[in-house]
N, C-alpha and C positions, 0 to 999 in steps of 0.2 A: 132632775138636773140640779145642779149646786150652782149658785147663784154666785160671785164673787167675780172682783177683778174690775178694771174699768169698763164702764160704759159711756159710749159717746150720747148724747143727748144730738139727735142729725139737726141739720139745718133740712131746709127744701126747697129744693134748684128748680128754678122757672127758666122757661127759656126766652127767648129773645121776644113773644108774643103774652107773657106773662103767664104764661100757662103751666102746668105740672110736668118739669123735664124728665120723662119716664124714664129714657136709657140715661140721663146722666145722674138720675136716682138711682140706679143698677149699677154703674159703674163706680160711685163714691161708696156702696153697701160693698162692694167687691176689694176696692183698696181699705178700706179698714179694715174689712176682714185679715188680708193680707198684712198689715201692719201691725196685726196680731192686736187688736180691739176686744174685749172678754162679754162684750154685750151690747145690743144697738137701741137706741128710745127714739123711735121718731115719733112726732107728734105732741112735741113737747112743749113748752113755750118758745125754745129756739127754733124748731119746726115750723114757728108761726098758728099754730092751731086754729088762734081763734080769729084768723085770715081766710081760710079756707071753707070750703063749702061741705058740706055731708059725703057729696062727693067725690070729693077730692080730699077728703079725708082717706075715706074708705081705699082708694087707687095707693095712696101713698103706703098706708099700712099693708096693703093686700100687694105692691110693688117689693117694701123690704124684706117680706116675712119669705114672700118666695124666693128672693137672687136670696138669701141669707140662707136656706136651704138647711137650717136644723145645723148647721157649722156654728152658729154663738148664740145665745140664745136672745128672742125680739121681744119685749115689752114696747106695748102700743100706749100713748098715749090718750085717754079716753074721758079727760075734763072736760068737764062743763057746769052750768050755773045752773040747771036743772036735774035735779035726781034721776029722773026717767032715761033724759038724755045719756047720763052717764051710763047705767043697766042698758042704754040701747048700745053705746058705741063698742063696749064691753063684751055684750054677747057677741056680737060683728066679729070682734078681735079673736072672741073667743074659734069662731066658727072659720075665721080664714088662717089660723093655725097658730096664734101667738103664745110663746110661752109663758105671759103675764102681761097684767096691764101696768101703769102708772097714773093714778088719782092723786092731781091739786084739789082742794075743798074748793066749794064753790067760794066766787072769788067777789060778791057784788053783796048778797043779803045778808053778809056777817053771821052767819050761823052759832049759833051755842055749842056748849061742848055736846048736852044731851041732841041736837041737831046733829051736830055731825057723825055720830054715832050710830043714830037711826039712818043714816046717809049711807056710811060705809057697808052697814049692818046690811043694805037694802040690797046695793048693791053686793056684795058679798053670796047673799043668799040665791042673788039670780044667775053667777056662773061657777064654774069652776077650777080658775086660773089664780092663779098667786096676785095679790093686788100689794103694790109698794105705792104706800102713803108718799103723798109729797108734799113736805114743810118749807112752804117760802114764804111767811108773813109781809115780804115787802109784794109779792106781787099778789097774794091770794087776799090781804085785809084780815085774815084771821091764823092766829100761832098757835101752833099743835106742839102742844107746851108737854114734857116727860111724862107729866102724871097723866096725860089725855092719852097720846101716844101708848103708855103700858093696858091703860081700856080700853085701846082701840085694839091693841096685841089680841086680844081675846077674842075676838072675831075669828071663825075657823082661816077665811084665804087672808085676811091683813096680817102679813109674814115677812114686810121688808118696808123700810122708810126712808126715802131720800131727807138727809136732815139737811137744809141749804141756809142754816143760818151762819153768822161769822162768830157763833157762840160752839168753841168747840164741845164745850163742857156737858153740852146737849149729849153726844154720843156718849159720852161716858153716863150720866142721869138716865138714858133711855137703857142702854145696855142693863145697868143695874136693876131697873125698877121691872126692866119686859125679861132678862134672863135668857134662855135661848127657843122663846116664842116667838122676837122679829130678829131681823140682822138689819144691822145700819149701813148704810151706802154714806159717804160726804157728798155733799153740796157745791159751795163754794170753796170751803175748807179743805180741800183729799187731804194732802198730806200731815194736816194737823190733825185731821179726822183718822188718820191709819193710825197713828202715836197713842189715839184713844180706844181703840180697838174695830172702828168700822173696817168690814171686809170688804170693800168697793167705794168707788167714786163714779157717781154722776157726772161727767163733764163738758162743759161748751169748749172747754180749750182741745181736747181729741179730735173736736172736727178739721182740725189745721194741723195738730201732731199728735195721731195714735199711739205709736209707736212711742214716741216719751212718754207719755202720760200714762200706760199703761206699765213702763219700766218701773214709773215712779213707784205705783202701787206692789210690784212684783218683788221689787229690791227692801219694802217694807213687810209683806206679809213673810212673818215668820218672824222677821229682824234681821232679815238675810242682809242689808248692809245699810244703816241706815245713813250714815255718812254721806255713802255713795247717793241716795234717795234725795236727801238733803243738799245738795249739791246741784244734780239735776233740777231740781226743783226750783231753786234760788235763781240759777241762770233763765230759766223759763216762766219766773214769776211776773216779767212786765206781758208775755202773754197771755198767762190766765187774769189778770187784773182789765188789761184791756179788754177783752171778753167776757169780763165780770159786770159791767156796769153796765149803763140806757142802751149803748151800742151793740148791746151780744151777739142780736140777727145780723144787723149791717157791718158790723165789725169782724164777724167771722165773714161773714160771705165778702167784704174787700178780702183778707188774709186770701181765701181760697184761691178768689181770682189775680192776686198776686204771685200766688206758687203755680199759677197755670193751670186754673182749672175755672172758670163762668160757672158759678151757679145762681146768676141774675142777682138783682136788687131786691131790695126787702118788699112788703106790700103797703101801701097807703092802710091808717097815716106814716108808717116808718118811712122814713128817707134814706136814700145813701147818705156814708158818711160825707163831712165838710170837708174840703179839699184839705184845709193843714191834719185830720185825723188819719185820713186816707192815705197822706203821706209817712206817718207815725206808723202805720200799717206795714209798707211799705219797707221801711226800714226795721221792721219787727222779719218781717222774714230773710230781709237778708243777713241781720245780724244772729239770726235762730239757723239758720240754711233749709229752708223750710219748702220743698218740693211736692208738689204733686205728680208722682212716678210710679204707674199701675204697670204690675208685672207683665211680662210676657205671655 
């Protein structure tokens, strides 16, 4: 399977008991798809991860990977601060049909490069699914810096990198130094990251508009109009900015429930937003026209 194109990084709808919203996790996996989505990550940090229970891990991943039915392909989520841990959730992913994972470095004991290494390595060796590194030095504690990044490349499955820093020049260093051993996905960055040649974007802003976000990326691969890309883009930058910062989980889940769609409040300690940001919100979708409209 060829890996490109946007991927939404999902949020994860509780319902009114706080519990794992099963049908309205099936029905948000169904309108992205529909809104032409190139790939889904639940389980990610905007997923909330490390909110959830083993169990409710496992429902959530084994919830997308089925309504998503082999139509875009699922990378599961499967961090954690323990090596073991990782190799467990991993094989799990592996076994309820995912077409790859997504590994943040563990995020609390600052690991070394030669640490992280034997980490990937470990995990690597215990399945068989494509493993995309994920680089976010603000939330992990440690930066998986090009020259680590091109040694990690050499691991048989570490074959793809979300690079989430605001340094675009990362994809272009990784691209050079790994050649066409990984592909790079953007982070924070898509559309400056597409200009430097990463084939995909990671993003929290798709959980509120697929269908842009994924234009962005389509109207760039190739150079098919950059203009055009850049354009879109700019008008829809006060949305991914809002969903870039402390607020990502609660700030996309107000968006959501403002286009008409509940998919509950964040989990303790997150809060909902503060009534002036919620209002910002608010005003982001209407000035974006931003619906939640599942086909017929």
């Amino acid at each position: 399977m060829k890996f490109r194109g946007t991927y939404t990084v999902m949020i994860t709808p509780y319902d009114s008991e706080g519990r794992i919203d099963v049908p309205g996790l099936r029905r948000f996996t169904d309108w992205q798809i529909a809104q032409g989505i190139a790939g889904l990550i639940p389980l990610g940090s905007t997923g909330e991860f490390l909110s959830l229970t083993d169990d409710e891990r496992t429902l959530v991943a084994q919830t997308v990977i089925e309504q998503a039915a082999g139509r875009v392909p699922v990378f599961i989520g499967t961090g954690a601060e323990n090596t073991y841990d990782v190799i467990r959730y991993s094989q799990e992913a592996e076994k309820l049909g995912a077409d790859g994972v997504m590994i943040i470095p563990p995020f609390y004991s600052t690991p070394t490069d030669d640490e992280l290494f034997v980490h990937y390595r470990r995990v690597s060796d215990a399945i068989g699914l494509p493993i995309m590194l994920y680089n976010n030095p603000a939330t992990a504690n440690v930066d998986l810096k090009p020259e680590l990044v091109a040694r990690l490349s050499c691991i048989d499955n570490c074959c793809l990198i979300k690079e989430s820093t605001m340094d675009v020049t990362r994809v272009r260093d990784i691209i050079r130094l790994c050649g066409d051993r990984l592909s790079v996905f953007g982070g924070i960055m898509g559309f400056e990251s597409f200009l430097e040649g990463a084939i995909g974007w990671v993003a929290v802003a798709s959980n509120v508009a697929p269908h842009v976000m994924s234009e962005i990326f389509n109207l760039c691969d190739g150079y098919k109009d950059i203009g055009k890309a850049r354009e879109m883009y700019f008008r829809n930058v006060p949305l991914i900015q809002f969903v870039g910062g402390q607020g990502y989980v609660s700030g996309t889940k107000a968006l959501l429930k403002h286009m008409g769609f509940d998919v509950g409040g964040p989990r303790a300690p997150r809060l909902p937003l503060p009534e002036a940001d919620d209002a910002r919100a608010l005003q982001i979708v209407r000035d974006l026209e931003l619906r939640f409209e599942e086909s017929a």
